[in-house]
OpenMM code with the backbone's topology and positions (N, CA, C; nanometers):
from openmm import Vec3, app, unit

residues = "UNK UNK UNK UNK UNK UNK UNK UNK UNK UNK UNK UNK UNK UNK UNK UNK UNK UNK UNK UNK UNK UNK UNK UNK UNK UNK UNK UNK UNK UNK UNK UNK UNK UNK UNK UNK UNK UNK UNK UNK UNK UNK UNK UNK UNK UNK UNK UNK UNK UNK UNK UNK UNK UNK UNK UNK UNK UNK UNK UNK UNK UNK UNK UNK UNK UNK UNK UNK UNK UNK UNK UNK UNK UNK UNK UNK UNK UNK UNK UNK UNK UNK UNK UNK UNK UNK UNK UNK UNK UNK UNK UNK UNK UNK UNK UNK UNK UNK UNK UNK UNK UNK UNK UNK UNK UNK UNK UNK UNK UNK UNK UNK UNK UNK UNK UNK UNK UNK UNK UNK UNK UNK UNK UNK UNK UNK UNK UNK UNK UNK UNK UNK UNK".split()
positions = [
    Vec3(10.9090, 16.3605, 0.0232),
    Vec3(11.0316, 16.3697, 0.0997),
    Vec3(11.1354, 16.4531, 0.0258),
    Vec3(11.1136, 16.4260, -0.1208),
    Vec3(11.2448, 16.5049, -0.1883),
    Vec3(11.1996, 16.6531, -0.1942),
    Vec3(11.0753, 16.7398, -0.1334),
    Vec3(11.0890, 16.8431, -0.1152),
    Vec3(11.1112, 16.8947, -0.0230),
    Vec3(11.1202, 16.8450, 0.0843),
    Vec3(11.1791, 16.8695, 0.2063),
    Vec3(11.3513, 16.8744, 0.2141),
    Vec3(11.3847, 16.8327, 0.1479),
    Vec3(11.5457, 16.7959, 0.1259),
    Vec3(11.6126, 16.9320, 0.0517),
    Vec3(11.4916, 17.0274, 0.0138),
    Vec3(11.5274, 17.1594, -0.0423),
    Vec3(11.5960, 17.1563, -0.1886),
    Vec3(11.6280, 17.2640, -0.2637),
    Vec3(11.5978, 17.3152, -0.3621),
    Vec3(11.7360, 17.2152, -0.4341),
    Vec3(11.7661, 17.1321, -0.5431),
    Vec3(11.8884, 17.0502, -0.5261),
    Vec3(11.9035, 16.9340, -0.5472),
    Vec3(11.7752, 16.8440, -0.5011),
    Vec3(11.7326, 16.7493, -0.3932),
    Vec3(11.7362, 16.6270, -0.5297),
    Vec3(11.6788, 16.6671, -0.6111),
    Vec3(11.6073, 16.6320, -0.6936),
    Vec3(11.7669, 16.5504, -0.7904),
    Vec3(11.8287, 16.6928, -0.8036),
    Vec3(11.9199, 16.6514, -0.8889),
    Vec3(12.0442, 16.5532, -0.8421),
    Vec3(12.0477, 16.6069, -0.7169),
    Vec3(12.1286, 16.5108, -0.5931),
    Vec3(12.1092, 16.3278, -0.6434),
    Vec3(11.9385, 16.3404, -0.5779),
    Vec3(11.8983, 16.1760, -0.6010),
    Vec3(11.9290, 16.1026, -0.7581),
    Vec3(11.9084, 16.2477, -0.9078),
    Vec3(11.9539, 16.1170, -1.0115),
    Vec3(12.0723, 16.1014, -1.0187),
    Vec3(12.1595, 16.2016, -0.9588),
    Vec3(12.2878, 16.1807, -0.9571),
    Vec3(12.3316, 16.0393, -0.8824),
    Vec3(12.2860, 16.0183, -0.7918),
    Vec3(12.2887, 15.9146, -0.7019),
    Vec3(12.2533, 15.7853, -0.7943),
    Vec3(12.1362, 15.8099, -0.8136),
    Vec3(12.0581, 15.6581, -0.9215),
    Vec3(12.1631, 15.6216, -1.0157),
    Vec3(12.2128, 15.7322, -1.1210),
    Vec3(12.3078, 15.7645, -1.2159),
    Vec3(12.4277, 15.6963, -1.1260),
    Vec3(12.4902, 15.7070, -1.0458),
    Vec3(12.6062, 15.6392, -0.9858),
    Vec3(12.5739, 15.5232, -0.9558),
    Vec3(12.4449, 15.4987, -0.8796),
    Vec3(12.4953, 15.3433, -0.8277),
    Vec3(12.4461, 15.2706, -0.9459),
    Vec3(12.3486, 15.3044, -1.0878),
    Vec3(12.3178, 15.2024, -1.2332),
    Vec3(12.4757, 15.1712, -1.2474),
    Vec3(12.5484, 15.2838, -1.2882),
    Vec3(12.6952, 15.2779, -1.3305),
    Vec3(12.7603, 15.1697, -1.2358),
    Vec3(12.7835, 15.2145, -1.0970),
    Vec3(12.8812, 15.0967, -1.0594),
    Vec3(12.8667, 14.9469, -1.0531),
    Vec3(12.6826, 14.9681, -1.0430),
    Vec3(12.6319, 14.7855, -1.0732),
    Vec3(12.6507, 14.7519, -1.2268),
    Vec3(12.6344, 14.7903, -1.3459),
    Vec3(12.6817, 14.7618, -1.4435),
    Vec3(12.8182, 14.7371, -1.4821),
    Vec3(12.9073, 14.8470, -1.4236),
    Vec3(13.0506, 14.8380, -1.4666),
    Vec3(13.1540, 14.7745, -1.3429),
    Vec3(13.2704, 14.6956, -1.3861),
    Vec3(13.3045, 14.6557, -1.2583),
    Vec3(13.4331, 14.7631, -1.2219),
    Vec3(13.4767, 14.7651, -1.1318),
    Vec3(13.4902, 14.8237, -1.0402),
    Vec3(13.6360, 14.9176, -1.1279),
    Vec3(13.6973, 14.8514, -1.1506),
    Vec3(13.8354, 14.8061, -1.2175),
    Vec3(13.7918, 14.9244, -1.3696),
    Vec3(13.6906, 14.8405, -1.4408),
    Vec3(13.6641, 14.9685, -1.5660),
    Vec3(13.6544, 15.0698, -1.4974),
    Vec3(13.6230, 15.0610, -1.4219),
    Vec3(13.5123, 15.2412, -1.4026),
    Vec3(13.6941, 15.3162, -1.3524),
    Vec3(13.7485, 15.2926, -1.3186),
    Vec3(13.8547, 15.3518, -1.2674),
    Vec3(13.9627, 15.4101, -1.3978),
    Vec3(13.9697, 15.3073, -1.3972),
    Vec3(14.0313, 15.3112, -1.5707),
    Vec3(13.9858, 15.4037, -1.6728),
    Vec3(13.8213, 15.4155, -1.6996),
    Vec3(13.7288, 15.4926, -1.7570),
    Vec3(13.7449, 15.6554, -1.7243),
    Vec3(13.7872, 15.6567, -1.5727),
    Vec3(13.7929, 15.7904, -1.5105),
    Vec3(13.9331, 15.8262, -1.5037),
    Vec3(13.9933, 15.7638, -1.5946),
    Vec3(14.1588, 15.8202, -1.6230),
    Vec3(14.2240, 15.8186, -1.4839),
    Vec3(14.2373, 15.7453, -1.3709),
    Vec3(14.2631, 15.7288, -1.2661),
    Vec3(14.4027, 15.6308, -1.2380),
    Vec3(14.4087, 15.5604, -1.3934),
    Vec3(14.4537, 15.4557, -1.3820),
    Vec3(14.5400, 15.4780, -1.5689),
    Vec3(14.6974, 15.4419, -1.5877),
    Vec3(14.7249, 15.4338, -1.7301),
    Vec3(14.8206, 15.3985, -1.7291),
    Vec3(14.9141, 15.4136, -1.8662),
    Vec3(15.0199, 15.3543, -1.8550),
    Vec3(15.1233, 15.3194, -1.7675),
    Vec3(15.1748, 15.2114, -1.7233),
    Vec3(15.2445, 15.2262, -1.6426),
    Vec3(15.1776, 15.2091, -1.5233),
    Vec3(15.0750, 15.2080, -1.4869),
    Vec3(14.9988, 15.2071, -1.3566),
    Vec3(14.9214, 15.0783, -1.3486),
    Vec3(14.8908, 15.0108, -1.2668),
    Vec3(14.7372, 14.8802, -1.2776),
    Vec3(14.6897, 14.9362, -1.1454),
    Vec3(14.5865, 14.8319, -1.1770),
    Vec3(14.4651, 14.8226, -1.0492),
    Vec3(14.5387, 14.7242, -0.9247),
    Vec3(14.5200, 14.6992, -0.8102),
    Vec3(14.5651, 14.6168, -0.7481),
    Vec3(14.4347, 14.5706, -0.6191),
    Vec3(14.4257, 14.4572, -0.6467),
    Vec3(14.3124, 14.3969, -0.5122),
    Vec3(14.3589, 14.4221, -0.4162),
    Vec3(14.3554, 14.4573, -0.3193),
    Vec3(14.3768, 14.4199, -0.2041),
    Vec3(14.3385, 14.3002, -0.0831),
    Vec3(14.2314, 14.2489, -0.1375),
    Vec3(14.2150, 14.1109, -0.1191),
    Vec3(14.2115, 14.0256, -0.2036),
    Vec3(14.3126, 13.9245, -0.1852),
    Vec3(14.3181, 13.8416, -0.2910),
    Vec3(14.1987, 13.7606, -0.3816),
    Vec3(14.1763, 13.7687, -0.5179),
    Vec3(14.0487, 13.7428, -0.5509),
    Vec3(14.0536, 13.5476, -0.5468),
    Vec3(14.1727, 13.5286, -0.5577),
    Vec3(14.1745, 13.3894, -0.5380),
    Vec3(14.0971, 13.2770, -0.6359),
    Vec3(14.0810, 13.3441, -0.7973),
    Vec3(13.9949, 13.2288, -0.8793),
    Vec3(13.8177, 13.3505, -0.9163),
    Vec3(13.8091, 13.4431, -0.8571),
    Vec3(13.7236, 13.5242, -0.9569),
    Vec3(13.7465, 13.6311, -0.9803),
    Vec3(13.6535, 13.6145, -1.0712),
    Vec3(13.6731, 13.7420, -1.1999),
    Vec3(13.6454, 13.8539, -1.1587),
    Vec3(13.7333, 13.9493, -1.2210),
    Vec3(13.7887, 14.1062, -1.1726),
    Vec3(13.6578, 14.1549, -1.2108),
    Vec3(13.5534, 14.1163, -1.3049),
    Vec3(13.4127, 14.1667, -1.3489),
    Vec3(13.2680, 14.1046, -1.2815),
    Vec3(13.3157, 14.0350, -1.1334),
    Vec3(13.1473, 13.9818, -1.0708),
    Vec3(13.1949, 14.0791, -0.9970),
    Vec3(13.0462, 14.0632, -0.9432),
    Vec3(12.9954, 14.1592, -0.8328),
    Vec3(13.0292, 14.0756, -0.7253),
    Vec3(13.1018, 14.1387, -0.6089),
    Vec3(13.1373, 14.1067, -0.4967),
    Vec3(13.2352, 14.1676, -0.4318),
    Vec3(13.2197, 14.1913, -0.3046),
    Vec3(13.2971, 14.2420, -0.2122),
    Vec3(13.4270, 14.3016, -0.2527),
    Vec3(13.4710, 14.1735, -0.2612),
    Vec3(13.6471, 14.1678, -0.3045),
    Vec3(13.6710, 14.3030, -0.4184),
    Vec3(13.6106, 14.3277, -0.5359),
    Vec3(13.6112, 14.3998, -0.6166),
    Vec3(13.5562, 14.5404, -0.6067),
    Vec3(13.5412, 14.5925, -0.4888),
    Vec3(13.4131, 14.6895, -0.4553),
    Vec3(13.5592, 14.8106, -0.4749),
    Vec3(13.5240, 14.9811, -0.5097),
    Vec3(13.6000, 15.0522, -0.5306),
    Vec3(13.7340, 15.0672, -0.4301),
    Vec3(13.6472, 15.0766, -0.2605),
    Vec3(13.7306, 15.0708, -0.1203),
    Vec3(13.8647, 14.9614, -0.0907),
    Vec3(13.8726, 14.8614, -0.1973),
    Vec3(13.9080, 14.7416, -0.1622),
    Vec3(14.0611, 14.7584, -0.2958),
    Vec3(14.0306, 14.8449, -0.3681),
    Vec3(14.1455, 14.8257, -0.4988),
    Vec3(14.2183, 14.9600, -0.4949),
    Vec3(14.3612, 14.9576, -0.5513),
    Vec3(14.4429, 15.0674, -0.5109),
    Vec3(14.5534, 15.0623, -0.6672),
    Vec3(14.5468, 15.1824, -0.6948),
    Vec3(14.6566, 15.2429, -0.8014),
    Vec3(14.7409, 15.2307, -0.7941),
    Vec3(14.8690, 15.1535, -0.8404),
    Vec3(14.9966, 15.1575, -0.8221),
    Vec3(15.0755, 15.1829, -0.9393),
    Vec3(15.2052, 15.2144, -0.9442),
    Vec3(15.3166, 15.2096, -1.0486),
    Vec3(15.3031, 15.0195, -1.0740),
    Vec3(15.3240, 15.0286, -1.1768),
    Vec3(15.3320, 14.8517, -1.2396),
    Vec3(15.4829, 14.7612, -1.1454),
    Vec3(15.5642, 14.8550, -1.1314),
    Vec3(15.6911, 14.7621, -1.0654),
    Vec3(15.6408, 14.7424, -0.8680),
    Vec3(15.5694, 14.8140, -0.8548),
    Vec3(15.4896, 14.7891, -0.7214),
    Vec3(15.4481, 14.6998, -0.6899),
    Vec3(15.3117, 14.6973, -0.8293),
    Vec3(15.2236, 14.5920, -0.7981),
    Vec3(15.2538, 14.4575, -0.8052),
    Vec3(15.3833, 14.4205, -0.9167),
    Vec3(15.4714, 14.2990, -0.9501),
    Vec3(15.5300, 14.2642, -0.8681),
    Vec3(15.5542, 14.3455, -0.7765),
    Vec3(15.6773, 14.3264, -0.6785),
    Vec3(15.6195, 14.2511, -0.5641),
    Vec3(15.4863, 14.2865, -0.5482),
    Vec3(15.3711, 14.2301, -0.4086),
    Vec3(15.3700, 14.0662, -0.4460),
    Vec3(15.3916, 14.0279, -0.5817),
    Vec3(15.3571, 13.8378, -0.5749),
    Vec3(15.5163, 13.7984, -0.5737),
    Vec3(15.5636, 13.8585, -0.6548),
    Vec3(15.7558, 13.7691, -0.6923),
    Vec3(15.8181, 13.8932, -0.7262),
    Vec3(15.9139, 13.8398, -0.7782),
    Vec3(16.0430, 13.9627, -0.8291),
    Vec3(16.0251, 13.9995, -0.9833),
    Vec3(16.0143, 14.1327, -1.0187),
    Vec3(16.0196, 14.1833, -1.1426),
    Vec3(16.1437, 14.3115, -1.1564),
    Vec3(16.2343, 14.2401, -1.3139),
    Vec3(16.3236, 14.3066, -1.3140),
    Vec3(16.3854, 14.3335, -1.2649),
    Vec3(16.4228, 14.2255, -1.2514),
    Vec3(16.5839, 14.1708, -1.1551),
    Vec3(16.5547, 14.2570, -0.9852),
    Vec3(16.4534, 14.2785, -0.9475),
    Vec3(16.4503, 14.3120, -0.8030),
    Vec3(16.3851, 14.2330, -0.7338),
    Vec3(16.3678, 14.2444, -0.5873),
    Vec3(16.3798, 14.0931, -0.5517),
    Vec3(16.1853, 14.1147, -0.5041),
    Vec3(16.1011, 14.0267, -0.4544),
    Vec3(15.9879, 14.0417, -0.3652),
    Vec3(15.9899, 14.1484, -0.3101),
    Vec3(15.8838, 14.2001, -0.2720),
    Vec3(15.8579, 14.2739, -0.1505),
    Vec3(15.8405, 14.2318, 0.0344),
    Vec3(15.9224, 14.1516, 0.1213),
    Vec3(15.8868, 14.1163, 0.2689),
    Vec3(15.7647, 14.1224, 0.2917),
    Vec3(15.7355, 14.0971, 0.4077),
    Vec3(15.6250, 14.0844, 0.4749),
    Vec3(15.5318, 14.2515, 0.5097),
    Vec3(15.6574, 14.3072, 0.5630),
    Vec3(15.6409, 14.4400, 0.5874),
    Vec3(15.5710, 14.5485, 0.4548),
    Vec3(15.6988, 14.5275, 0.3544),
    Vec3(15.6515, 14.6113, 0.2424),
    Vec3(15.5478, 14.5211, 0.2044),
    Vec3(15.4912, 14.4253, 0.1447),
    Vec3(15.3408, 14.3677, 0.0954),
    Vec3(15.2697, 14.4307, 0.1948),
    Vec3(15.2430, 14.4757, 0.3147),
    Vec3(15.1408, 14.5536, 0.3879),
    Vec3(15.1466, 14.6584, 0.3187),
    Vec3(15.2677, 14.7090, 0.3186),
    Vec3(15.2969, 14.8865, 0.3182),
    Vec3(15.2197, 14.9090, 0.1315),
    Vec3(15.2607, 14.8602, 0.0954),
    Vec3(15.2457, 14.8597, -0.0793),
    Vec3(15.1207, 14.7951, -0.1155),
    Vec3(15.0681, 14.7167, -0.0659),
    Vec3(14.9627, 14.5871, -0.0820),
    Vec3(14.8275, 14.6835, -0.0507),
    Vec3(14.7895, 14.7493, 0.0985),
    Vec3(14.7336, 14.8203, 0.1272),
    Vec3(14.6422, 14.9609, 0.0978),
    Vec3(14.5414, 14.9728, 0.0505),
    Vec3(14.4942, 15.1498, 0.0816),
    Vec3(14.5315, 15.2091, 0.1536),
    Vec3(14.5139, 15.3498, 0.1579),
    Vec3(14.5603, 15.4132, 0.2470),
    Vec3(14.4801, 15.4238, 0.4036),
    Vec3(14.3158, 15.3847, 0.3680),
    Vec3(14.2618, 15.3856, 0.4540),
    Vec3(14.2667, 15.2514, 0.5566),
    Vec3(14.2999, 15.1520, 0.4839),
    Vec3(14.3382, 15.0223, 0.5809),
    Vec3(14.4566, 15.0171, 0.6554),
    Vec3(14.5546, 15.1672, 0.6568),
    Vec3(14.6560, 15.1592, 0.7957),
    Vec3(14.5771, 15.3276, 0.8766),
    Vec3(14.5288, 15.3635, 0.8404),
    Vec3(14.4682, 15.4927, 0.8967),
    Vec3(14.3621, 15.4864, 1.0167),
    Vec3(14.3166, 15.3844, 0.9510),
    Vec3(14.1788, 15.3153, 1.0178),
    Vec3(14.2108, 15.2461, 1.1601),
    Vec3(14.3612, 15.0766, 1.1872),
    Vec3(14.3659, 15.0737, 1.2848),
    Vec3(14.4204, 15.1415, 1.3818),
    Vec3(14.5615, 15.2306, 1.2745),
    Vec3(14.6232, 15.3395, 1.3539),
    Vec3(14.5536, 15.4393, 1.4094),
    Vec3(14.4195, 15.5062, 1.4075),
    Vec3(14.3468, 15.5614, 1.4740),
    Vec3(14.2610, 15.5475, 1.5669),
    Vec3(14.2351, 15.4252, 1.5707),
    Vec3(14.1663, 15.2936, 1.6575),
    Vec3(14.2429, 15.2531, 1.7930),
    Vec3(14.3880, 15.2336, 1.7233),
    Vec3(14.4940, 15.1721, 1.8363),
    Vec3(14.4917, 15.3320, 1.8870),
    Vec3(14.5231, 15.4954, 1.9247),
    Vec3(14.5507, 15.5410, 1.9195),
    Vec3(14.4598, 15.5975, 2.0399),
    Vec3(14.3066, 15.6053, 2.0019),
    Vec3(14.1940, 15.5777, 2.0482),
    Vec3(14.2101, 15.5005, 2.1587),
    Vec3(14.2081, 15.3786, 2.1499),
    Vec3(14.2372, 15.2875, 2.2796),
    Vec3(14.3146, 15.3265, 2.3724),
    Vec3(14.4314, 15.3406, 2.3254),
    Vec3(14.5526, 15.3512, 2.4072),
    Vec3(14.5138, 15.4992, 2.5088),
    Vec3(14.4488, 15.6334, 2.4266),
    Vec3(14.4252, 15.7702, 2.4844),
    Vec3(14.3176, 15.6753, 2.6156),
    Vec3(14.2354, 15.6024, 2.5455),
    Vec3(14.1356, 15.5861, 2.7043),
    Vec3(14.2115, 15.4805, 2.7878),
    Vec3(14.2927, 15.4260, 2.7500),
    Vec3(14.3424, 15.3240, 2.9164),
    Vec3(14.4251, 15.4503, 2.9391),
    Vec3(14.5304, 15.5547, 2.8851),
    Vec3(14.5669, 15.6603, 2.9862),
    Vec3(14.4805, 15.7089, 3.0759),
    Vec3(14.3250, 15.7410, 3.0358),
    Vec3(14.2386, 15.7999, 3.0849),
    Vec3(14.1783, 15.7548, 3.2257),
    Vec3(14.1606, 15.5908, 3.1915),
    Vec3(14.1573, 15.5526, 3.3290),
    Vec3(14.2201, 15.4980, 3.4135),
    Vec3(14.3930, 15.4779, 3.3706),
    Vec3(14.4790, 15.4643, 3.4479),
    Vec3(14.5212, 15.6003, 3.5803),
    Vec3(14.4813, 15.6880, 3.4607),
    Vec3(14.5645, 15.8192, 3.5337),
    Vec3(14.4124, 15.9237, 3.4605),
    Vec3(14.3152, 15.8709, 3.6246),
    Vec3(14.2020, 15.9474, 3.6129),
    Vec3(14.2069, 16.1232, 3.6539),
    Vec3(14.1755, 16.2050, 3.5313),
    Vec3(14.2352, 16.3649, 3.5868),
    Vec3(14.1699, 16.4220, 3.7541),
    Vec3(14.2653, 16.4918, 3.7566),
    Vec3(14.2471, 16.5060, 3.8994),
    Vec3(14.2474, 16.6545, 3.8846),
    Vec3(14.0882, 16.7170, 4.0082),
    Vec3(14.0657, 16.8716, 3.9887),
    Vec3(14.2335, 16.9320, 3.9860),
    Vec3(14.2554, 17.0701, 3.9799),
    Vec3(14.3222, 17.1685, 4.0403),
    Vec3(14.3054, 17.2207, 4.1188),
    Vec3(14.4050, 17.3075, 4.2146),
    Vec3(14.3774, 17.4006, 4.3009),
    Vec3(14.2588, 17.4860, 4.2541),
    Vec3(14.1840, 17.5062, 4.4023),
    Vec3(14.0338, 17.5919, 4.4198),
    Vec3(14.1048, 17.7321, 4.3666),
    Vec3(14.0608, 17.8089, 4.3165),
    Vec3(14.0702, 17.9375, 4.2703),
    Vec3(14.0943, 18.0173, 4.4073),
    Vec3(14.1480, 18.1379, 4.3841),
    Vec3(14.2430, 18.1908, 4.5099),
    Vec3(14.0987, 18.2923, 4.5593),
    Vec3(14.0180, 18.2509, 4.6838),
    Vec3(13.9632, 18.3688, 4.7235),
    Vec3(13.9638, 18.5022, 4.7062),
    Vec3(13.8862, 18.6110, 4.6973),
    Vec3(13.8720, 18.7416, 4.6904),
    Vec3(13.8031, 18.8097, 4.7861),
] * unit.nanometer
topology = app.Topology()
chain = topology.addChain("A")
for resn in residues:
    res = topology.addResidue(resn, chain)
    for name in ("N", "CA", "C"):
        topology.addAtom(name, app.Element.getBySymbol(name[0]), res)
């Protein structure tokens, strides 16, 4: 099969093997950190609350899609008040709390929906027949 996949193929797949050994060994959190993604001044942030496990098992909660880079007064700000500023509301813990792909995702969805009930509310209707010749 991997010669059919053309000239590439080969190096593609250990690259692949090579990524997923790495992310099952390392948790989610190092590897980010490791890739300078993440430093002073910055943390990791769950986005689902891990609620009692460790930032290093394997599971869902910890998976790359699920954790987001922030400035440190951000991420403090999402549980209580740091440095004399107050919580973040309901609103900002979405806005701040969030990836970028978890408001992209329903906003394109809702957006989606909404284009097809126009569609069959207000089903298009031909135009005038083209003008004889």
């Amino acid at each position: 099969m991997v010669a059919e996949l053309g000239a590439g193929a080969e190096d593609w797949l250990a690259l692949k093997q090579q990524m997923f050994t790495f992310c099952r060994d390392i948790a989610a959190q190092k590897a980010i950190k490791r890739a300078g993604l993440t430093g002073p001044g910055r943390e990791v942030h769950h986005t689902i609350p891990l609620k009692g496990l460790g930032r290093t098992v394997q599971d869902p909660r910890n998976h790359f899609a699920l954790l987001k880079v922030m400035p440190k007064e951000q991420h403090r700000r999402l549980t209580g008040s740091w440095a004399g500023k107050p919580k973040y509301g309901p609103l900002g813990q979405v806005w701040y709390g969030t990836t970028d792909w978890m408001k992209a995702v329903p906003t394109g969805v809702g957006g989606y929906l909404l284009d097809t009930g126009q569609n069959v509310i207000q089903p298009s209707r031909p135009g005038p027949p083209p003008p004889r010749k």
